[in-house]
C-alpha positions in Angstrom: 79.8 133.5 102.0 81.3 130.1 101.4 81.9 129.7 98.1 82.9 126.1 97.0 82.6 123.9 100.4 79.3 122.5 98.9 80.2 121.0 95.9 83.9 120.2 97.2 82.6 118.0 99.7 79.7 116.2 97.5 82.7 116.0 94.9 85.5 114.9 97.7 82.5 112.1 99.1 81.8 110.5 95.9 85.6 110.3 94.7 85.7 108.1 97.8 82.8 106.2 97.2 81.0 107.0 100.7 77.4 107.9 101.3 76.5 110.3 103.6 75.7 108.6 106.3 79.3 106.8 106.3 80.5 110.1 106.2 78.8 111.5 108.7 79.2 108.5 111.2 82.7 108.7 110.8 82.9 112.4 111.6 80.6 112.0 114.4 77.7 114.0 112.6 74.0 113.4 112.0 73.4 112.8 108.5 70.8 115.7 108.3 73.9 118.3 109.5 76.2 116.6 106.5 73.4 116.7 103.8 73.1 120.3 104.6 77.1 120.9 104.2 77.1 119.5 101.1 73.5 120.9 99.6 74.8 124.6 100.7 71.6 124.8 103.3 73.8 124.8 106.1 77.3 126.2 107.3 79.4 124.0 109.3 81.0 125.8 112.4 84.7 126.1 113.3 85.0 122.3 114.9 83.7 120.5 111.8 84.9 122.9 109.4 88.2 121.2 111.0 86.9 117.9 111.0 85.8 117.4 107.4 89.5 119.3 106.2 90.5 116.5 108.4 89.0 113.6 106.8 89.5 114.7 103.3 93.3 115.5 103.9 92.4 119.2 102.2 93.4 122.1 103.6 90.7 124.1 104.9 91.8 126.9 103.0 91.4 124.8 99.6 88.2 123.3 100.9 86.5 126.8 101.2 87.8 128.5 98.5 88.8 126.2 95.9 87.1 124.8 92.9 88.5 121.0 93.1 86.0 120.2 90.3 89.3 122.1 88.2 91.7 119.5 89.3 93.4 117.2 86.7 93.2 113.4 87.1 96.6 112.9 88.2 95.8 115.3 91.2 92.9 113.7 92.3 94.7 110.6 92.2 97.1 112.3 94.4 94.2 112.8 96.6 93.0 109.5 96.7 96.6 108.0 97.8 96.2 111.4 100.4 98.8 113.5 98.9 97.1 116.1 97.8 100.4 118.4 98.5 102.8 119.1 95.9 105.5 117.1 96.7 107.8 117.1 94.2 107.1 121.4 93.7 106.3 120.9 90.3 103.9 124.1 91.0 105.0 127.4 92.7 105.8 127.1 96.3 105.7 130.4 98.0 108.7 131.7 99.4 109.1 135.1 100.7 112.6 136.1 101.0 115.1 139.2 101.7 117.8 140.5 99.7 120.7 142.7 100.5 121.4 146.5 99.5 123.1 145.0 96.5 120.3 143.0 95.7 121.9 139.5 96.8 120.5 136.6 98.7 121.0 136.9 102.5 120.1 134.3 105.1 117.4 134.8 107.6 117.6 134.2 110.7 114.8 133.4 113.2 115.6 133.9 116.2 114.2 132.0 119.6 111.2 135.0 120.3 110.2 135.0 116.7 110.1 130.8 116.1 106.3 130.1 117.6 104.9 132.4 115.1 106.6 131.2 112.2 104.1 128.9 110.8 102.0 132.0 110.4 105.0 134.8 109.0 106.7 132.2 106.3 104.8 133.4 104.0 104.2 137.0 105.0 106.5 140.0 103.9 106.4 141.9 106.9 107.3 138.9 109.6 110.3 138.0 107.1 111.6 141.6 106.6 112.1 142.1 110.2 114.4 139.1 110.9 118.2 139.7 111.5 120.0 139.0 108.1 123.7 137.4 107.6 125.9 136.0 104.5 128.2 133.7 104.4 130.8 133.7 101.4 131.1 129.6 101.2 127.4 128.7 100.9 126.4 128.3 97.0 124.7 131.4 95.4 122.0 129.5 93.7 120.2 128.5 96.6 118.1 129.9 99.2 119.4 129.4 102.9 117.3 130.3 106.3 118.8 129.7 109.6 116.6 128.4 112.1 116.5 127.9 116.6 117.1 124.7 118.3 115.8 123.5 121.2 116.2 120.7 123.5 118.9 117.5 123.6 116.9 115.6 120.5 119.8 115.9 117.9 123.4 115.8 119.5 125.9 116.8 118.6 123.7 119.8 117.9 122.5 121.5 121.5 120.4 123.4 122.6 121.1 127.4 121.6 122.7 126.4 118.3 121.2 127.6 114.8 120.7 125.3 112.6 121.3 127.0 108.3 119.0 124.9 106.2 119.2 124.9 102.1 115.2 125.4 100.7 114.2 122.3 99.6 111.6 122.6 96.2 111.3 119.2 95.3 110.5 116.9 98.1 111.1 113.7 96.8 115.0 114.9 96.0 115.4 114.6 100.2 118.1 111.2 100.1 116.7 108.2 103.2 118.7 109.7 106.4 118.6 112.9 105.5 118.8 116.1 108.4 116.1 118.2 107.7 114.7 121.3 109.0 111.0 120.7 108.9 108.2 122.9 109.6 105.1 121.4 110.3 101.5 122.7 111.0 101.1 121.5 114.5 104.7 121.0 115.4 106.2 124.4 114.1 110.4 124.0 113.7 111.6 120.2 114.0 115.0 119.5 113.6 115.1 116.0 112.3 116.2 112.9 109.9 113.9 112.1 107.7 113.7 108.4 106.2 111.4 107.5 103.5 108.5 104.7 104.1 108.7 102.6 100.8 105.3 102.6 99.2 104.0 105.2 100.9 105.0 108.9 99.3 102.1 110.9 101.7 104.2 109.6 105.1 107.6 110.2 105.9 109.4 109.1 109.3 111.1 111.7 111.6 114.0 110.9 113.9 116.7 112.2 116.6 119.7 111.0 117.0 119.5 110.9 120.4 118.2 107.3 121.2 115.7 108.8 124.4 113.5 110.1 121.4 111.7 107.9 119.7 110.6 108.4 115.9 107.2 109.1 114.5 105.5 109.6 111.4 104.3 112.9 109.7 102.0 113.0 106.8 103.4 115.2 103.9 99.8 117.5 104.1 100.6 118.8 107.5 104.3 120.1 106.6 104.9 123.6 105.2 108.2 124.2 104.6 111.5 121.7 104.1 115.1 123.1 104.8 118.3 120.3 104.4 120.7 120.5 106.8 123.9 122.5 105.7 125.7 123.3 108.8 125.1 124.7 112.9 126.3 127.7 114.5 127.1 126.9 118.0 128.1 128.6 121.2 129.1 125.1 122.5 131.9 122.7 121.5 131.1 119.4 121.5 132.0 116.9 123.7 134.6 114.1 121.5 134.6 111.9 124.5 133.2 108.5 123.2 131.4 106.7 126.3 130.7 103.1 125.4 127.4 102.6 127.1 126.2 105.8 124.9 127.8 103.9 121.7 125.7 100.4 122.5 122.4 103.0 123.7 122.7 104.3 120.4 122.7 101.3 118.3 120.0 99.5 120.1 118.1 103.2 119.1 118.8 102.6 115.7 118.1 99.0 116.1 114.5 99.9 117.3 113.9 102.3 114.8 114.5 99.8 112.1 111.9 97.5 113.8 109.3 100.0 114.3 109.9 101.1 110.6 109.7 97.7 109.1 106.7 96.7 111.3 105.0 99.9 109.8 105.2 98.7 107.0 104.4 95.3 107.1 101.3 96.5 109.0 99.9 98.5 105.4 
């Protein structure tokens, strides 16, 4: 039985001062199938259970289950700027770990057969306990690392096969503009990325290669799960030191664009 989905979504409507039929044109909906979401008469299916978690920028989970009539006013004016995520982890984020027969941090490591079901097994005991384990002695014993699988050419000098060891990241808004960032995201699973900040706007945050053939793009902060900082790469490869000019001026003009795209982002809101 649905439990809150009703009164979230009369209470998620009116904080945006829509009626139901804006609603449900906007959603693609008759207004008969929306008034019966939110009057508890009816129960969406599967497809616009997605939609409307969609359009609010609540995860479905929350939308279902949780009473947002409980929420403070500064979290539903998080919601209204659509960061309804945590972002700087002033509340618990979730992170299932493993420790070592002497009770000491160890790093995970996910390997390349375990990586596309990782955005289901963060959080779950059993897909973290089986991962191979490793220390190393020069990492800080304060903080939590993970390693985590690259693939493809998108962030040389890092290649394909490496693993990437990422510090756990709490506080999202501590990540410095240009930062390398593990980030694991809803629909993209592991990205291995540099994330720069879009002033004004704390819900989007820019991801980019350093290899100039991939172009950047924006992620909302609702869609990503997890946050690891760059620390260092284990590699079977050593990299190539040769500096080719044309690669030098290919890379600039990359950066060049970036900057462009960035700033016309944010001219454009």
């Amino acid at each position: 039985m649905i439990t809150f989905l009703s009164s979230n979504l009369k209470l998620l409507r009116k904080n945006r001062n829509f009626s139901q039929e804006e609603v449900s044109k906007k959603l693609d909906m008759t207004r008969s199938s929306y008034s019966g979401y939110e009057n508890g008469v009816a129960e969406p299916g599967i497809e616009n259970l997605v939609k409307l978690s969609s359009f609010y920028k609540i995860p479905l989970d929350d939308l279902l289950k949780k009473d947002l009539s409980k929420l403070s006013d500064a979290e539903w004016k998080s919601i209204e700027k659509g960061v309804y995520i945590d972002v700087k982890g002033q509340k618990l984020r979730v992170l299932t770990a493993s420790v070592s027969e002497d009770n000491e941090e160890v790093i995970e490591m996910v390997p390349e057969q375990a990586r596309a079901g990782y955005t289901l097994g963060y959080a779950d005991p059993e897909y973290i306990k089986v991962l191979p384990t490793f220390q190393l002695p020069f990492l800080k014993k304060d903080r939590k690392y993970r390693s985590f699988p690259i693939s493809g050419d998108s962030m040389p000098p890092v290649s394909e096969g490496s693993h990437v060891i990422g510090e756990y990241v709490q506080n999202w808004e501590s990540i410095k503009d240009g930062q390398p960032c593990i980030v694991i995201t809803k629909d993209d699973g592991i990205v291995f990325k540099i994330i720069h900040k879009i002033p004004n706007h704390r819900s989007k945050l820019q991801l980019s290669s350093t290899n100039p053939v991939y172009q950047p793009y924006i992620v909302d902060v609702n869609e990503i799960i997890e946050i690891w900082k760059f620390v260092n790469y284990i590699s079977h490869d050593l990299p190539d030191v040769t500096i080719d000019e044309n690669d030098l001026v290919k890379s600039v003009k990359g950066i060049q664009k970036q900057v462009n795209e960035l700033t016309a982002y944010i001219k454009k809101d």
